[in-house]
N, C-alpha and C positions, 0 to 999 in steps of 0.2 A: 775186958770185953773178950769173952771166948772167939770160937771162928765161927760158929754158926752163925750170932748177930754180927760180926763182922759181913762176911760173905751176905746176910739178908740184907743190908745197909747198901752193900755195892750194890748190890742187885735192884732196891727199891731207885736205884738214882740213873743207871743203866738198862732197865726194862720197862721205866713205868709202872711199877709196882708199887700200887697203894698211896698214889699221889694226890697231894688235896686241890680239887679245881680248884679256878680264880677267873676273874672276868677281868680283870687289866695288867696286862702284860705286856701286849706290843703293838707298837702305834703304826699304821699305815699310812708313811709323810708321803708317797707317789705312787700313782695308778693311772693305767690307761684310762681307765671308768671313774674320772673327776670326783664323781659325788661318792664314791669309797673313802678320798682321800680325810684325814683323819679319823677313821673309824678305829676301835679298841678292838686289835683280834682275840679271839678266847685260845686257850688253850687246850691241847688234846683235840684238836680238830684241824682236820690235813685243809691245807690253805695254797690255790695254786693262783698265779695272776696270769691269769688270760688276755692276748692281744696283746702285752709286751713285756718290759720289766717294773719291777714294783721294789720299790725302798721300806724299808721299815727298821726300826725303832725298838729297844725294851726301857722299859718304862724304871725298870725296879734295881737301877744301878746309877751310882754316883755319876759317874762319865759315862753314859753312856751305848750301849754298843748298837751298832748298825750292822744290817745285810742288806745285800742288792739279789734279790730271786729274778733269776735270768725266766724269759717266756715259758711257758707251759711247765714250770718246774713245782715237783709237790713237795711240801715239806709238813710238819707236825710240829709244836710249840711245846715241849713241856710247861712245866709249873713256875714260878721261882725261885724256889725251894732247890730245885734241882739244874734248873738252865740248860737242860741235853732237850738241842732238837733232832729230828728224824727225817733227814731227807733224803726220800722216797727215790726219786727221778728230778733227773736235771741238774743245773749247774745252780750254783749261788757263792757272790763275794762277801766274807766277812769281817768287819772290822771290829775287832775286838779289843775293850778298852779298859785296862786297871781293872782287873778281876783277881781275887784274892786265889793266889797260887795254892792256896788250901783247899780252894773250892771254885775250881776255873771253870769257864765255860766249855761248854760241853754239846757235841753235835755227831753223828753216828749216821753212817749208811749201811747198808748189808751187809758191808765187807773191813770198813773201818770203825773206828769212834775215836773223836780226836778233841784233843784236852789242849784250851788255851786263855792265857792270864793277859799278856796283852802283843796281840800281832794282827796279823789281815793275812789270809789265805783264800785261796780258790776251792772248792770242792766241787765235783761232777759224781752223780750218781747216775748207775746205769746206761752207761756211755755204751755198750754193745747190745743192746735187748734181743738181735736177731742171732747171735753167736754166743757171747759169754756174757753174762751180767757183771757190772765191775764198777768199780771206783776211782776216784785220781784226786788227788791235792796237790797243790801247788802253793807253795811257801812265798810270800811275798816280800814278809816283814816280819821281823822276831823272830820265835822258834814257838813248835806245838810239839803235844807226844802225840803219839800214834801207835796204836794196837790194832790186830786184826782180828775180826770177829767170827763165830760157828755161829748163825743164826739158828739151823736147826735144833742146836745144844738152847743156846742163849733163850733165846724164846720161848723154851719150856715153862711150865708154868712153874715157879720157886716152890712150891709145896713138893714135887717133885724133883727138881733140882739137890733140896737139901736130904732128899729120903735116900741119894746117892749119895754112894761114896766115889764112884767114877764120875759121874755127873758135877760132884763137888770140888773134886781132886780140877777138872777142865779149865770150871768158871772161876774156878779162883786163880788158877794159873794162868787163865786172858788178862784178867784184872792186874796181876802184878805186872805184869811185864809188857810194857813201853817202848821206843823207839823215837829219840829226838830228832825233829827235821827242820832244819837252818832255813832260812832267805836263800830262795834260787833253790830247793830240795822242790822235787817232786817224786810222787808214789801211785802206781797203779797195780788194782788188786784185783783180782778180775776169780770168777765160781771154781775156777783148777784150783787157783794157792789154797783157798779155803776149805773146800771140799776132796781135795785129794788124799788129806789127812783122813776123814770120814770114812773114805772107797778104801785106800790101802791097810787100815786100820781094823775093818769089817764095822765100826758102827755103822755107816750109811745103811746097811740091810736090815740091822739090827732096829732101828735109828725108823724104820720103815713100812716095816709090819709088824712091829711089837704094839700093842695098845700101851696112851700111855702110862696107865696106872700099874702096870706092868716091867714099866723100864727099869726102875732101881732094883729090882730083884732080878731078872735077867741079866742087867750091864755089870752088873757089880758081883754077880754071879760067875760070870768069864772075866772081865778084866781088874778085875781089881788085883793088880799083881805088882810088884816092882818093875817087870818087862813094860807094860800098857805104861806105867807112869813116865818112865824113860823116852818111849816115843812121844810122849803129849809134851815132854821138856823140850825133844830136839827141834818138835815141829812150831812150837811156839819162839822159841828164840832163833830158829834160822831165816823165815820168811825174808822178813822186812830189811835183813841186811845186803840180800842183793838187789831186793826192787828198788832199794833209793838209787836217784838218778838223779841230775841236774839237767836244767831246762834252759831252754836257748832265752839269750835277752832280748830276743823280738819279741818272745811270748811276755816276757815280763811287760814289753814298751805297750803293748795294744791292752792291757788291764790297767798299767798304773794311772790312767786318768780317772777312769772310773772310781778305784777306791780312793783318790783324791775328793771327790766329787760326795762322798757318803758322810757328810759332818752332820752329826746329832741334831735335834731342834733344842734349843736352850728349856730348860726344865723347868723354868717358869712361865713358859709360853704352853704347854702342855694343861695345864688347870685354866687357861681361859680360851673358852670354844674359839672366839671369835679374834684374838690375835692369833693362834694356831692356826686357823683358818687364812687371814692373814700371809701369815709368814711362807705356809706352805703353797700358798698363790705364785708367790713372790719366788719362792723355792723352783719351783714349777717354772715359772718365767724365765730364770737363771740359767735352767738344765734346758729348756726349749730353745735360747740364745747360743747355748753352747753347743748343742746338738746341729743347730743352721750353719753359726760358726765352723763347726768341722766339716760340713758339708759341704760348703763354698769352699772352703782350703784343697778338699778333697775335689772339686769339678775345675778348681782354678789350674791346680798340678796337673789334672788331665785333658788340659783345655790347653796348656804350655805344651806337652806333649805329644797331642794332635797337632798343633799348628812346628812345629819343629818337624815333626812327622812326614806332613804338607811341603813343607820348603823344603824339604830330604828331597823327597819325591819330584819336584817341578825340575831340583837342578840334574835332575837325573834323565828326566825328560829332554829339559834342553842339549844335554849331552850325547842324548843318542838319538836327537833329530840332526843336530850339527853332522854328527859321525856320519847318517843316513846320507845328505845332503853330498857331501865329500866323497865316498863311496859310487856315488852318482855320477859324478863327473869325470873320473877317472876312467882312464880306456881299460879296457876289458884285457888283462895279462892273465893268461893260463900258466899254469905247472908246469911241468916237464910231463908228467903224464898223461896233463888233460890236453896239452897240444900233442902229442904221440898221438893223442885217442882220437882226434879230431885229422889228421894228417892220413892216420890210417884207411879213417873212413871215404875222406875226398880221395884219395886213390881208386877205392874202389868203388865209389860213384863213378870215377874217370875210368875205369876198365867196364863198368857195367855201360856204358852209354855209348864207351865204343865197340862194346860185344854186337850193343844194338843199330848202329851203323852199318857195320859187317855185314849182320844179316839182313838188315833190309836191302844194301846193296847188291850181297849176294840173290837174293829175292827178286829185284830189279832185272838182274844179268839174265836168270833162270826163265822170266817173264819175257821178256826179250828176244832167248834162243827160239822160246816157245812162237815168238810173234813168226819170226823169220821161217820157222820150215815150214807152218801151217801156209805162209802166203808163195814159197816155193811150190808147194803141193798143189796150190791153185795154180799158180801158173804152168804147171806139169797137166793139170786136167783142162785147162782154158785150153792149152794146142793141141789136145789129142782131142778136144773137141772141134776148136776149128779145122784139122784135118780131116774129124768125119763130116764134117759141113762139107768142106770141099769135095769129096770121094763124091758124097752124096749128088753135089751140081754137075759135076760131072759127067754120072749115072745119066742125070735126067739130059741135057743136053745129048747125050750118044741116041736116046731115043728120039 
């Protein structure tokens, strides 16, 4: 097998290229919207469940595998032929079961595509839409590969793809090279790691206003060099070794019920409508019991600590009615300062109120003198008037 059908092979399994529909693939055991549930989804058709989470089911594997697609999240079903789904936006838990490590399962966002035989991981697509576009896995169980993807390369159409020699030289150095991520690994890729290669590199302009029937004679025109090929080596093998990361066990504790909770419907139960129908009643029933269940735990824990809350609070009350109570009855002791301050002042209330004695006596005295000469003066005018009384009788008597 040359590289060219090599390279088209990866590409028909990884792009969607030249895939044969099918109309049973995967089963929908839980949905908000009751009368969805058992319906056969098709394939190649973006599928989002609306008003809550939705479980589902593929049909076309010995054991199994289940996902749980979190609210509003979009995803796209390949064939089975190929088993790569596309998810768009949003979160979804995978439980992935005995898949032949030759031909594992397969699921891809913008910025990842991730390869697994059997484990349970988390995937988040487009966790920043208003900042950076990005991705995140989180390893729960087993181990997955993980590659990072150039969608504006990848996407190209393959007729074009292979007419490059740069364009070739890329896609097939995405495809080899891998990165294993353990239980407790998590990985967030976000339009920088990906596209930074593109910017620094000059394809992004190239990449942008080239048409594209165009690009392999232009790209391959300028880079096709041993320089260009050295950068597209270093920037594929260095990403993902510093984005892995380990994730705290809380984050583990709040998922692992869930993908507990994602067991297959037995595959004889799938060819008869009406025990399927059935079982996923009963399914339904289960996950409604255990959903109330966690609800009650969850209002009873915080119904404990309200009422502990409550009795904090009352004895804190009584304690500082007591104190108030106590405080009350105690006679009134000043500082050292505040009786200074206080001692000061009655002083000089006590000098102001005999300033004001002073002067009203003095007032008194003044009032007093005044009384005495004015009634002196009268009796000074009362005899010089009776003497001219008398002169005057006098007078009249000599006549």
């Amino acid at each position: 097998m040359n590289a060219a059908t090599t390279l088209m092979r990866w590409m028909s399994i990884f792009l969607f290229v030249s895939l044969p529909a099918f109309a049973e693939n995967v089963l929908l055991l839980h949905s908000p919207n009751e009368e969805l549930q058992g319906t056969i989804l098709q394939a190649e058709k973006p599928f989002s469940c609306e008003g809550g989470d939705c479980d589902l089911q593929y049909l076309n594997a010995k054991a199994p595998s289940t996902l749980r697609l979190k609210k509003d999240a979009l995803i796209t079903f390949a064939s089975p032929t190929s088993v790569a789904n596309y998810l768009q936006k949003g979160s979804a838990l995978f439980v992935v079961r005995e898949h032949d490590l030759n031909d594992p399962y397969r699921v891809y966002t913008d910025h990842l595509l991730i390869q697994a035989a059997s484990s349970q991981f988390a995937l988040e697509g487009d966790v920043e839409p208003d900042f950076f576009s990005s991705s995140e896995i989180m390893v729960h169980k087993g181990q997955v590969r993980v590659r990072i993807r150039i969608p504006e390369i990848e996407n190209l159409p393959p007729t074009i793809i292979l007419q490059s020699k740069v364009l070739s030289y890329i896609v097939s150095s995405l495809l080899k090279t891998t990165s294993v991520l353990q239980k407790g690994d998590f990985v967030t890729v976000d339009d920088y790691d990906t596209r930074s290669f593109l910017v620094h590199s000059g394809l992004a302009a190239i990449l942008k206003k080239t048409p594209e029937k165009d690009l392999p004679k232009v790209l391959d025109a300028q880079f096709d060099n041993d320089a260009f090929r050295l950068k597209v080596k270093n920037f594929i093998n260095e990403p993902l070794g510093f984005l892995v990361d380990r994730y705290e066990p809380s984050a583990y504790e709040r998922t692992i019920v869930e993908f507990a909770e994602l067991s297959p419907v037995p595959s004889e139960l799938v060819n008869n409508k009406e025990q399927l129908t059935n079982a996923l009643r009963e399914r339904q029933r289960k996950n409604r019991y255990f959903e109330l269940s966690k609800l009650v735990k969850t209002l009873e824990a915080q119904q404990e600590k309200t009422h502990a809350k409550i009795t904090e609070l009352k004895q804190e009350l009584k304690a500082l009615e007591k104190e108030q109570i106590a405080l009350a009855k105690q006679p009134k002791v000043y500082t050292t300062t505040e009786g200074a301050t206080i001692q000061a002042v009655a002083e000089q209330n006590a000098e102001v109120e005999k300033g004001a004695i002073e002067m009203a006596t003095a007032k008194s005295r003044t009032t007093t003198a005044e009384a005495d000469l004015s009634l002196q003066e009268l009796e000074k005018a009362i005899t010089a008037l009776e003497k001219k009384m008398d002169k005057i009788d006098s007078m009249s008597k000599q006549r």
